[in-house]
C-alpha positions as CSV (number, residue, x, y, z in Angstrom):
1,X,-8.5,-24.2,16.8
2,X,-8.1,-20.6,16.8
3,X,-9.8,-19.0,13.6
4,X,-8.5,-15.3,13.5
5,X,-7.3,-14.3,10.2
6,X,-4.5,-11.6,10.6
7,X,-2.3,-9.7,8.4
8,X,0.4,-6.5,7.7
9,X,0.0,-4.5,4.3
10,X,2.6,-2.4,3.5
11,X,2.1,0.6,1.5
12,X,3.6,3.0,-0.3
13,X,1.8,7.5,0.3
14,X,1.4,8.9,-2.4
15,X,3.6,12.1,-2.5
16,X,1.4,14.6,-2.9
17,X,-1.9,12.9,-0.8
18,X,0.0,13.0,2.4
19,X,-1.9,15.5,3.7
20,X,-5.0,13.1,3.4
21,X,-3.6,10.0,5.1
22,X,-5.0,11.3,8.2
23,X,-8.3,11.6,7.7
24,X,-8.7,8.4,5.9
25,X,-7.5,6.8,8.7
26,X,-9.2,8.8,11.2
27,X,-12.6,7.8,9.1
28,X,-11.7,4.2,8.3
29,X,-10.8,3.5,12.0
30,X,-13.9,5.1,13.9
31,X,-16.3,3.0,10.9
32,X,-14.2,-0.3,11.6
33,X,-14.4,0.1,15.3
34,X,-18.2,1.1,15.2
35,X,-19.5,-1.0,13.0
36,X,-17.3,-4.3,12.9
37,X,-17.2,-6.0,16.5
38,X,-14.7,-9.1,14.6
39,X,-12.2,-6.8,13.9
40,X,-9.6,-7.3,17.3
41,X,-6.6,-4.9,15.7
42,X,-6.6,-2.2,13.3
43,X,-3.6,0.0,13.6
44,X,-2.1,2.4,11.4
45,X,1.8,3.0,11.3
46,X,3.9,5.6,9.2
47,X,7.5,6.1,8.8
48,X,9.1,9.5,9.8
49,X,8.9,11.1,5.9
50,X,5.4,10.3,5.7
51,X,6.0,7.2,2.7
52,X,5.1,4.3,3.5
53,X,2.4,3.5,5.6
54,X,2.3,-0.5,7.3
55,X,-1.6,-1.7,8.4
56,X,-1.8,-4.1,10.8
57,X,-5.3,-6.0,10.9
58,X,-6.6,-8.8,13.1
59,X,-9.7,-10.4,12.9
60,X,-11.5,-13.1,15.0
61,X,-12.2,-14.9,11.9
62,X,-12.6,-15.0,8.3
63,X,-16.5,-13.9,8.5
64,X,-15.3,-10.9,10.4
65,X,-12.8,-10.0,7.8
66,X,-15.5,-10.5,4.9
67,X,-17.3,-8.2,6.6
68,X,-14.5,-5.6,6.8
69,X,-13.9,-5.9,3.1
70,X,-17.3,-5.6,2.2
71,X,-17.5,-2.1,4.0
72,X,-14.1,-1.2,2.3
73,X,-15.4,-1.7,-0.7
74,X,-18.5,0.7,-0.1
75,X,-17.0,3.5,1.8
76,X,-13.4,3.9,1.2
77,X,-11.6,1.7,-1.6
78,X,-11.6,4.7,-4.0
79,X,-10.5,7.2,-1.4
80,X,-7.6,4.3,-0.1
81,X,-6.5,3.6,-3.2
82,X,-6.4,7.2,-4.0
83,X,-3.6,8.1,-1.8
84,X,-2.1,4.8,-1.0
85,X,-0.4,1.8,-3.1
86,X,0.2,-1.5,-2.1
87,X,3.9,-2.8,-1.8
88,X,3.7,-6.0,0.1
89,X,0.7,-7.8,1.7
90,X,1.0,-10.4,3.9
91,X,-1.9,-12.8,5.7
92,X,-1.7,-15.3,8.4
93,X,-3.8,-17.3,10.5
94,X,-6.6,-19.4,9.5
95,X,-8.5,-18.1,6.5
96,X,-10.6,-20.2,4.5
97,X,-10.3,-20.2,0.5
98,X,-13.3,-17.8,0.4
99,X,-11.0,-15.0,1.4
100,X,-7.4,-17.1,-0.1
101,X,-9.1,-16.4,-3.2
102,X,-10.9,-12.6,-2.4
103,X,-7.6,-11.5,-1.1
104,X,-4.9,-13.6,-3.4
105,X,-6.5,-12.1,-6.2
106,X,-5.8,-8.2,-4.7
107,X,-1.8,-9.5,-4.6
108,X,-2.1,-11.0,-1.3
109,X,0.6,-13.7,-0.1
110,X,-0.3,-16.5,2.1
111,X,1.7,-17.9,5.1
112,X,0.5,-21.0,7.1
113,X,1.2,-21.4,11.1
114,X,4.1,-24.1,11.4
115,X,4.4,-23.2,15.0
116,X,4.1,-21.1,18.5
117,X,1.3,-20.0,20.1
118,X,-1.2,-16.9,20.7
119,X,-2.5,-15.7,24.2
């Protein structure tokens, strides 16, 4: 059975850190991609005004993304947080209720596989 653990967070820039969205993501993206071989997508999207910002982050499984929110939490949750808020966050896949109740108690929502497939 196919363990990743996937999901999209929509968020709202703040006004007046715009001009910072780039570097975090510059910084968070070279860290994740260094330093955290389970993560399989981590991409960054921004509307044309510059606010709201959509993450979209795949990993191979729930280990990997415990990993990824443990260096979060040491290197950038204050500067995230800082310039971003969350609107909606959704998750998919197959996480276990380590991270259902990690991420559910950040204001995640939950949506179970009823069908399709992955290649």
């Amino acid at each position: 059975m196919d363990q990743s653990v996937y999901w999209n967070l929509e968020l709202n820039i703040k006004p007046e850190k715009k001009e910072d969205l780039q570097a975090l993501v510059t910084d968070m993206a070279a860290r994740t991609q260094a330093d955290e071989p389970g993560a399989l997508n981590y991409e960054w999207q921004v509307n044309d005004d510059m606010t709201e910002c959509h993450i979209f982050e795949r990993y191979a499984d729930s280990g990997a993304l415990m990993t990824h929110l443990g260096n979060f939490q040491e290197h950038f949750a204050g500067r995230f947080f800082d310039i971003l808020e969350i609107k909606r966050w959704t998750v998919y896949g197959n996480p276990t209720d380590q991270v259902k109740e990690t991420l559910g108690g950040m204001g995640a929502q939950f949506l179970g596989r009823v069908g399709g497939f992955s290649r």
